[in-house]
C-alpha positions in Angstrom: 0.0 0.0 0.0 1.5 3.4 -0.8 0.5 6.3 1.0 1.5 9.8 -0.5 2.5 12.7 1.9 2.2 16.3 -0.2 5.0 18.7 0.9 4.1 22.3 0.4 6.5 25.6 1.1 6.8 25.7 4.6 5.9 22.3 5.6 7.7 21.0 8.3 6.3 17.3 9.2 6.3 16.0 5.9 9.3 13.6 6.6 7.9 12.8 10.3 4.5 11.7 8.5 6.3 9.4 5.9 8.3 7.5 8.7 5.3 6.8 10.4 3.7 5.7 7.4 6.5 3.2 7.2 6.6 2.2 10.8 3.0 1.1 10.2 4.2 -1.0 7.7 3.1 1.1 4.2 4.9 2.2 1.8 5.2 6.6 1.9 5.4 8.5 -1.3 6.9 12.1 -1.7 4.5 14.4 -3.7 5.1 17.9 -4.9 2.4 20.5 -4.2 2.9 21.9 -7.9 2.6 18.9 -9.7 -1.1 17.1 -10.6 0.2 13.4 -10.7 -0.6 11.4 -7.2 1.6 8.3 -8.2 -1.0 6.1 -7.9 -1.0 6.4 -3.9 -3.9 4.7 -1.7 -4.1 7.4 0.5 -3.0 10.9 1.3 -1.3 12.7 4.1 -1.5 16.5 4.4 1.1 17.3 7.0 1.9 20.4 9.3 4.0 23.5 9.4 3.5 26.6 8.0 2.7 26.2 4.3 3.4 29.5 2.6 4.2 30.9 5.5 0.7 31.2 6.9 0.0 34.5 4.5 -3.5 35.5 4.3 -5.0 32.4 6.3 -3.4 29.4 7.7 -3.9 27.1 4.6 -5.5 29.5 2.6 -3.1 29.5 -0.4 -2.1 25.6 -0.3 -5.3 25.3 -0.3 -5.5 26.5 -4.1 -1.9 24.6 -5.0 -2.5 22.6 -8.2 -1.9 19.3 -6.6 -5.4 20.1 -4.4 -7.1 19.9 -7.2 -6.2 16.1 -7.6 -6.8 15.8 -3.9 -10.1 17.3 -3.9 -11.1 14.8 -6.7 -9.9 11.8 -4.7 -11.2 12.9 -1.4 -15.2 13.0 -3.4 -14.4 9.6 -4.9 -13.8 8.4 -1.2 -9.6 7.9 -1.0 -8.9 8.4 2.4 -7.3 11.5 3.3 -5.5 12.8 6.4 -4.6 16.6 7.5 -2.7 17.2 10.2 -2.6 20.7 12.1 -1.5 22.8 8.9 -3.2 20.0 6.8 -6.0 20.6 8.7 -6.3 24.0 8.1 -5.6 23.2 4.1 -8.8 20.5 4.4 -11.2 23.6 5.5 -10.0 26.3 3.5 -10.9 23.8 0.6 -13.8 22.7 2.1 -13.4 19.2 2.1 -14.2 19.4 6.0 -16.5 22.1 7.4 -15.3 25.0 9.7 -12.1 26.2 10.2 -9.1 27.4 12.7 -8.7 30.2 14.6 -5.9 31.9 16.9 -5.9 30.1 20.1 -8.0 31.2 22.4 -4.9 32.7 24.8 -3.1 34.1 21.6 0.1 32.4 22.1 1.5 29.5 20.5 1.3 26.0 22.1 3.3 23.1 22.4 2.7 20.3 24.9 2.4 16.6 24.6 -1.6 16.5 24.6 -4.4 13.9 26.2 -7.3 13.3 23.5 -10.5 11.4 23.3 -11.1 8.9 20.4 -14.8 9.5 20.0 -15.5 8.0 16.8 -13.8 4.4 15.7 -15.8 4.7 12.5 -13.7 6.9 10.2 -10.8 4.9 7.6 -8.2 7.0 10.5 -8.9 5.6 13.4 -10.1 1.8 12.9 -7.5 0.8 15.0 -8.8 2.4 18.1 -12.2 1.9 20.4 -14.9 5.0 21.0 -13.6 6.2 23.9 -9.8 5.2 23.6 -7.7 7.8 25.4 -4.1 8.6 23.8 -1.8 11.4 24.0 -0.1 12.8 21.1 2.2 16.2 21.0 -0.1 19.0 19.9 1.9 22.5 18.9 0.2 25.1 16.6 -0.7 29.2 16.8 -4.1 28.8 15.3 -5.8 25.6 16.3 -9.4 27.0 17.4 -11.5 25.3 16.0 -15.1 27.2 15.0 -18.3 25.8 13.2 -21.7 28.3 13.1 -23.9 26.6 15.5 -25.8 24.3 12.8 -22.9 22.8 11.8 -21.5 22.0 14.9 -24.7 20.6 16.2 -24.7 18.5 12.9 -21.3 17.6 13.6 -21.8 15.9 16.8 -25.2 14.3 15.9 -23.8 12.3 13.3 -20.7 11.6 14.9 -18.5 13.1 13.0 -16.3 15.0 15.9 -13.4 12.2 15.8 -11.0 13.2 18.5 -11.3 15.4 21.4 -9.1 17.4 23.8 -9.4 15.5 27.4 -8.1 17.7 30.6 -7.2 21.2 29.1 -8.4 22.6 26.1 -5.6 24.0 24.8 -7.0 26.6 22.3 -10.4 27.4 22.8 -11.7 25.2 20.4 -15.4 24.8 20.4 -17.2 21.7 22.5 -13.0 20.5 22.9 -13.1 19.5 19.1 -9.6 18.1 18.2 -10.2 16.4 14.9 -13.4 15.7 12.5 -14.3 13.8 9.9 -16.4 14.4 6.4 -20.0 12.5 6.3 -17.9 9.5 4.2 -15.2 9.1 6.9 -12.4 9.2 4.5 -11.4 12.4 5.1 -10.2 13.3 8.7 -8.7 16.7 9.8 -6.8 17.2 13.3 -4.6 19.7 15.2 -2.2 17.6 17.3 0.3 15.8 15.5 0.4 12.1 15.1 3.7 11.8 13.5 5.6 12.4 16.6 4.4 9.8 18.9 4.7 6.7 16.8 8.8 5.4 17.9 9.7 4.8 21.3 12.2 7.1 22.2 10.4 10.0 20.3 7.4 10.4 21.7 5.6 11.6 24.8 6.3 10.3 28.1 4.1 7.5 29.6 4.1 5.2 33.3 6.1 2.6 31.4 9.2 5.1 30.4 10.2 8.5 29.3 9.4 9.3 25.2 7.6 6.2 24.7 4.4 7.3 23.7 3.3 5.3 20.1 -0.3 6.3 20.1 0.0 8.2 16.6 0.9 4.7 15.1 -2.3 3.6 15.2 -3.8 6.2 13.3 -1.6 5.0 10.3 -2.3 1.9 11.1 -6.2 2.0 10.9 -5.7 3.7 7.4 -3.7 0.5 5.8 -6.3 -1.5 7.9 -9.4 0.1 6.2 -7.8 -0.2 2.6 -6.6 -3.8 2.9 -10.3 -4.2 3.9 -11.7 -2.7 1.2 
């Protein structure tokens, strides 16, 4: 299985999403953000940073690069597609997932290893994991509000399509503690913390077993090469 990762100018976690692609035992591809061609990938991976330098909006312009026009198309025909924290951003701006991000709430930037909620199993992200599954994965973004009008959030949650959630402290004011959601197919999931960096022991957050051991990330690429095997 062969999962592409897109690097834009400015991203930062491309290389981090690829090597936990390959820890969960697929194969990562490195796409260019100005080509059109996908290389025949299973799967996408939008990764963080600061993709054009956060001009105008956080993910506003890679949201109009001329590879998102290919992702766009495979997102509607149901390949599954993952943004993470600048991703994220990217995946409302081009409204493949509804709302968007905000400055956190405080107006400072945050970086903390952070506890989250698994609230919905059902999306192709996170079929690794049970409702209610509690992990913790590093979380570090400027602008990870996340707001909905009140229609959409209410739509959100009644078809349970809020997929993570912050547990303990909500880190940036993001409405009802939304960490991650998900489009009405599943196949497209957006979230703030980052994934990538808790999926090796010795790189990620501390747990009770032993400092930086923290995997819980893995599991996220793991449900993706899960759901396409099973497809």
């Amino acid at each position: 299985m062969k999962v592409g990762v897109i690097t834009f100018p400015g991203s930062l976690d491309d290389r981090d999403a690829a090597r936990g692609i390959r820890l969960a035992g697929a194969e990562p591809v490195a796409l260019w953000h100005g080509d059109h061609d996908l290389q025949g990938v299973d799967a996408l991976v939008l990764p963080g940073g600061f993709s054009y330098g956060d001009y105008l909006r956080c993910g506003a312009i890679a949201a109009h690069s001329p590879i998102m026009r290919e992702v766009i198309d495979a997102a509607n025909s149901g390949m599954p597609v993952l943004g993470i924290c600048n991703g994220f951003q990217m995946l409302t701006e081009a409204h493949l997932l509804p709302g968007g991000l905000i400055r956190n709430e405080k107006g400072s930037f945050v970086c903390r290893d952070q506890r989250l909620r698994v609230e919905s199993s059902r999306t192709q992200w996170t079929t690794a994991f049970a409702d209610g599954d509690e992990i913790v994965i590093p979380l570090k973004n400027g602008e990870g509000g996340y707001i909905a009008d009140a229609d959409t959030i209410e739509r959100l949650e009644g078809e349970g399509r809020v997929v993570f959630r912050y547990l303990g402290y909500n880190p940036n004011g993001s409405i009802n503690d939304i960490a991650g959601v998900a489009n009405e197919r599943g196949n497209v999931v957006g979230l703030m913390p980052h994934p990538e960096h808790a999926v090796e022991p010795g790189f990620g957050p501390d747990t009770s077993a032993a400092m930086r051991s923290g995997i819980d990330g893995l599991r996220i690429f793991q449900s993706v090469l899960q759901a396409v095997l099973a497809a």
